[in-house]
Structures are given as C-alpha cells and as structure tokens.
N, C-alpha and C positions, 0 to 999 in steps of 0.2 A: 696240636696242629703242626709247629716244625718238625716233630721228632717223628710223623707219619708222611710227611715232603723228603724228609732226609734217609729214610729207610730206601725211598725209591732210587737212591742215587748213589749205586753201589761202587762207582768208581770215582766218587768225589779224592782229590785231592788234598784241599784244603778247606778249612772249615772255623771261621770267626762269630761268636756270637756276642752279643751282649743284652743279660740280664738285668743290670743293674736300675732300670727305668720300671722293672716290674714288683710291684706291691705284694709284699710277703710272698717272692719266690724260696721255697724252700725242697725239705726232702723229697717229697712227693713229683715235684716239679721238675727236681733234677735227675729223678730216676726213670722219668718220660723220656730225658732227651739219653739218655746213661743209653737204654735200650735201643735205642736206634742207631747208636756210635757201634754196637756190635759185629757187625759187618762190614763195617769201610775199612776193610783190606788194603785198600791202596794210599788212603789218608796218612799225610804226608806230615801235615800243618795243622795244630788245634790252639783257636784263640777263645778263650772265654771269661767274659768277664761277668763274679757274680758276686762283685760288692755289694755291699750291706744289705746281701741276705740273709733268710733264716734256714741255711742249711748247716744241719750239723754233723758229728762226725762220722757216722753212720752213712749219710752224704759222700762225704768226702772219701771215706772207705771202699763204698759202690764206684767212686770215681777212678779209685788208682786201680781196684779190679780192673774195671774194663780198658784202660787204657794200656794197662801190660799187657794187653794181646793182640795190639794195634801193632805188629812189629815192622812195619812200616813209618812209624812215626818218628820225625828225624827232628821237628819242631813241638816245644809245649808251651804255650805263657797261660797261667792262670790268675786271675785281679780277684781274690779273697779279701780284699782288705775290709775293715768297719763289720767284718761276719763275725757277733760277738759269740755266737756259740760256739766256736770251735776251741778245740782243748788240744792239748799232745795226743789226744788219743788219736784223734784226727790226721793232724801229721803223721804218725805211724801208720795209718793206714793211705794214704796217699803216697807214703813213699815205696809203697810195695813193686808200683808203676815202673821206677827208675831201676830195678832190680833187676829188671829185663829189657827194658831200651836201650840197651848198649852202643845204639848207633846213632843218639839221639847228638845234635850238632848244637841247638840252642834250648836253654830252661829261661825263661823269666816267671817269676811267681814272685804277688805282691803279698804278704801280709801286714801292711799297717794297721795301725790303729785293734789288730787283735790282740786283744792287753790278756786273756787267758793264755797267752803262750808261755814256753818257761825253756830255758838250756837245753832239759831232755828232750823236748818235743820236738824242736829247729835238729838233736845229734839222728833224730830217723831220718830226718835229710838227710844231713850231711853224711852218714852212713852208706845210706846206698847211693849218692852220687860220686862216690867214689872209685865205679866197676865204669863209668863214662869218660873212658880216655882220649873218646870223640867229639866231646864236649869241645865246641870256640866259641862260645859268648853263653855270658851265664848273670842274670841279673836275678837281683836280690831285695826287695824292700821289707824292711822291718819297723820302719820309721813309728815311735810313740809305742814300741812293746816294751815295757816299765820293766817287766821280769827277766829280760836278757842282760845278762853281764860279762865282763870278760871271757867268761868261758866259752861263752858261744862263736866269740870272735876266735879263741884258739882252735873251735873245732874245725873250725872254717879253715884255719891254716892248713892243721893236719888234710883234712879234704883236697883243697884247691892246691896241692903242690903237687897232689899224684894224678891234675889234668894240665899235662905237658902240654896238649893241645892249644890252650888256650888262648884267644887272641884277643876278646872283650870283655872287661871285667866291670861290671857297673852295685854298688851295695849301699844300700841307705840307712845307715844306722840313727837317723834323726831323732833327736828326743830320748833316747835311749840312757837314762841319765846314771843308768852304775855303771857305766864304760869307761875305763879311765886310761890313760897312756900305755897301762898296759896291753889293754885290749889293741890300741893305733897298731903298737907294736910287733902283735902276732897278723896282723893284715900288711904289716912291712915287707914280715918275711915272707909273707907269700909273696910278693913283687918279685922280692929280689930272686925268688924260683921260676918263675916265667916270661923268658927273656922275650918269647916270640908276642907278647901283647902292644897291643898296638892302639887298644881304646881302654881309658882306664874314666870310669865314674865313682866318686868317693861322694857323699854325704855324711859326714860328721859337725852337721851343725846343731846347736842347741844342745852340746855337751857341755855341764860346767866341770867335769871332773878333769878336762884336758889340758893339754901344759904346752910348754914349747917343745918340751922333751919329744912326746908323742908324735907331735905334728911333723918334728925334725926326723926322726924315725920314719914316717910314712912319706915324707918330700925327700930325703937322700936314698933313699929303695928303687928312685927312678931311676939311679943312674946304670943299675943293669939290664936295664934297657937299650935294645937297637933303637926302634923303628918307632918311636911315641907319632902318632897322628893325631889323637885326641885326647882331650885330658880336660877331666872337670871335677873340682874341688871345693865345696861348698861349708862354710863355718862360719855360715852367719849366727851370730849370737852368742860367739864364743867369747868369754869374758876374759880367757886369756890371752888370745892372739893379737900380737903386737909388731912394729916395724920389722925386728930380728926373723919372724917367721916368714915376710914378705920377700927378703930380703934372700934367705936361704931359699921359700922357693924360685925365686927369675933365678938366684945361681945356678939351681938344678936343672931346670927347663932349658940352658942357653942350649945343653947341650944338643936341642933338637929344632934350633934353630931353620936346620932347611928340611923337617917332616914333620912340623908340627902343621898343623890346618886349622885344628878344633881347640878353640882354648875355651873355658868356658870358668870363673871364678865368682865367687856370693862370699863378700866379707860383710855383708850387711849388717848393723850393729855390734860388729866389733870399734867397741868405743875408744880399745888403748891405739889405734892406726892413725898414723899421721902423714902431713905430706911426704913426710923421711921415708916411709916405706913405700908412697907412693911411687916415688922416683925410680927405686928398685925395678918395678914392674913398668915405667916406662920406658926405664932398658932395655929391657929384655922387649916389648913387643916391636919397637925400634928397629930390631935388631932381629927381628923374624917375618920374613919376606915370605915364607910359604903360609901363612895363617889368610884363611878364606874365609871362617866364621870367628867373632869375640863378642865374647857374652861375658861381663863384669858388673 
C-alpha cells in the first residue's frame, strides 16, 4: 500500500518511514517499498526506521542498490538496530550505496544490539565512506556489538580524517567490551584532525577495559579545536573513571568557555567520583555563560 502511494509521487523530496511497529517486517516487505524508491529522482532526504526486523542481507543488499542511483540524495539515517540477521555480508552490500553519493552531507545509521557484526563488516563502511568529502555530520551507533574491537575504532580513524568537511561527530560505542584505551585513542586522533567540528557526541560507557589513560587521550584532543558548541560524553559505568578524569575534562572544556551551548555528561555509576571532582565541573559551568542546555 505505501510503496503504490509513493510511486505516484515522483517529485517527493524527502521521505521518513518507520517500520519498526510492524510484526515480522522482512525481505519481502522491504523490497515493496525498495521498488517504489526507484524513481524519486528528486529525493533529497531518506529516513527509515527498520528495527528489530526480519530483513536480511539480501535486504539490505537490494537497499544499497537502489539507493545509489538516488543521486540526488544528500541525506541517509537508517535505524537497523536489534535486526538479528544481519551479517557483514550485509554491510558489504549496503555500502555499495556510499560508493556513489558523493554529495551526500549527513549518514546516521544505527546498528545496536546487532551482535552478528564483526571488524570486517563495519571496514565495508568505513571503505567506502571515504570518497564523501561532503560529508558534515556523521552519526554512528554500535552500542552491545560484542564482536568489535580496537580495530574497528582504528578504521574509523583512517576513514574520518579524510572527511575534512566535518562539522558533527556523534559514535556510540556502549557495551562494546574489547575496546580498550587503545581504541579511545585512535578516535583521539581523529579529533585532533578535524578542527572545524563543532558537535562532538562520544558514548563510551559500559567499558570495563578503559583507563584514565584513554579517557585523557580522547578529553585533551579538544583542545585542537576552534569553535566546540556542543559536547556530550557519556561513561556511565565505567569502573575506572575517577576525580583526575573530571578534573582533566572542566580543564579542557574552559577553553570554550564563550561557545560552548551544549554540555551534556552521564557519570552514572561511576563509583570511584567524589565531591573532589565534583567541584572541577562546577568551575568550569560557573564559568561558562554561553551554555543554553546542561544535561548531567
């Protein structure tokens, strides 16, 4: 029924759906609406969300087809998350999409909770998002993939330092538990490569592999940074983070004292924090008069 609504509407713009309210949406389902995306030439904007369905990669494959010939499409967020069939094979064939949208300006694509992922499958991403030099906002969820490790975080590096463009950076690596400072650290240095960013979202909570080391690596990266406006930093549960890290971030953060806007922080069940580092962080907001929203 949508995808016989949406074939008549050959000059749509933008296009949001969400499946995730429909009981075993799968292959079948997806390559009803695949069909009708054929011709919107002028489609600008695709939102869709097909959490915890049954499509697989086969699915996903017919998806990145058809989306690379969309060359008009300058926006993509896709919500995959809790879709237990998918596999690398999958990924490989959805990143075929980015191979040819070279003018694409924003990606968000969630995959949480899809525990078949592994390195290889996330480097077909990161592969071909590297021809997108037009790329400024690029969000990333991984959150509870058990099988990524340090490596995926270094591919990420190599990738994201060759989109100069970039201006929002948002990655959730939650739960991710063979991440270890090393990994913090190859997402440092991308920081320190993209000076013109100006939103940065980080999720590294629910790592027990992480240290101060890490932490300090990925909070002194800010400081090659102009223009911070927004900044959010999430490590609840991290079993190491203690005053010293509190303490190191308000030093780094003073510096954007009159552009910061968006603070947003989750020390939630970090149990070594005390008033000591609280104090830290009620310097620095003290002492930052442009902040409009605080979410702690």
């Amino acid at each position: 029924m949508i995808g016989q609504k949406i074939k008549t509407m050959p000059f749509l713009q933008s296009l949001s759906l969400d499946f995730s309210a429909i009981q075993f949406f799968n292959d079948g389902n997806l390559n009803v609406l695949i069909k009708s995306l054929a011709n919107l030439n002028s489609l600008s904007s695709i939102k869709l969300n097909l959490q915890s369905s049954f499509i697989t990669d086969k699915g996903l494959e017919n998806l990145g087809k058809t989306l690379r010939r969309l060359g008009s499409l300058r926006s993509i967020d896709l919500k995959l998350s809790s879709c237990k069939n998918l596999t690398d094979a999958g990924l490989k064939g959805l990143s075929v999409c980015f191979e040819r949208l070279v003018h694409l300006n924003t990606i968000r694509i969630d995959f949480a909770w899809c525990q078949n992922l592994t390195n290889n499958g996330l480097r077909y991403i990161h592969q071909s998002l590297k021809r997108l030099t037009s790329l400024q906002t690029i969000k990333l969820r991984f959150e509870v993939c058990w099988n990524l490790t340090n490596e995926v975080m270094e591919d990420l590096n190599q990738t994201l330092r060759k989109l100069t463009s970039l201006q929002a950076i948002s990655l959730n690596f939650s739960a991710c538990n063979s991440i270890t400072d090393d990994g913090l650290v190859s997402i440092s240095e991308v920081l320190n490569r993209l000076p013109s960013l100006h939103t940065i979202d980080l999720d590294v909570s629910r790592l027990k592999k992480i240290t101060t080391k890490g932490q300090k690596s990925l909070i002194e990266s800010l400081n090659r940074l102009d223009n911070l406006k927004s900044f959010s930093l999430k490590l609840a549960s991290s079993e190491n983070t203690n005053d010293e890290d509190l303490r190191i971030l308000s030093e780094n953060l003073k510096k954007f004292t009159s552009s910061l806007q968006t603070l947003t922080l989750d020390f939630s069940a970090c149990w070594r924090l005390t008033d000591e580092g609280m104090k830290s962080l009620s310097e620095l907001l003290k002492n930052t008069p442009s902040l409009k929203r605080l979410a702690l």
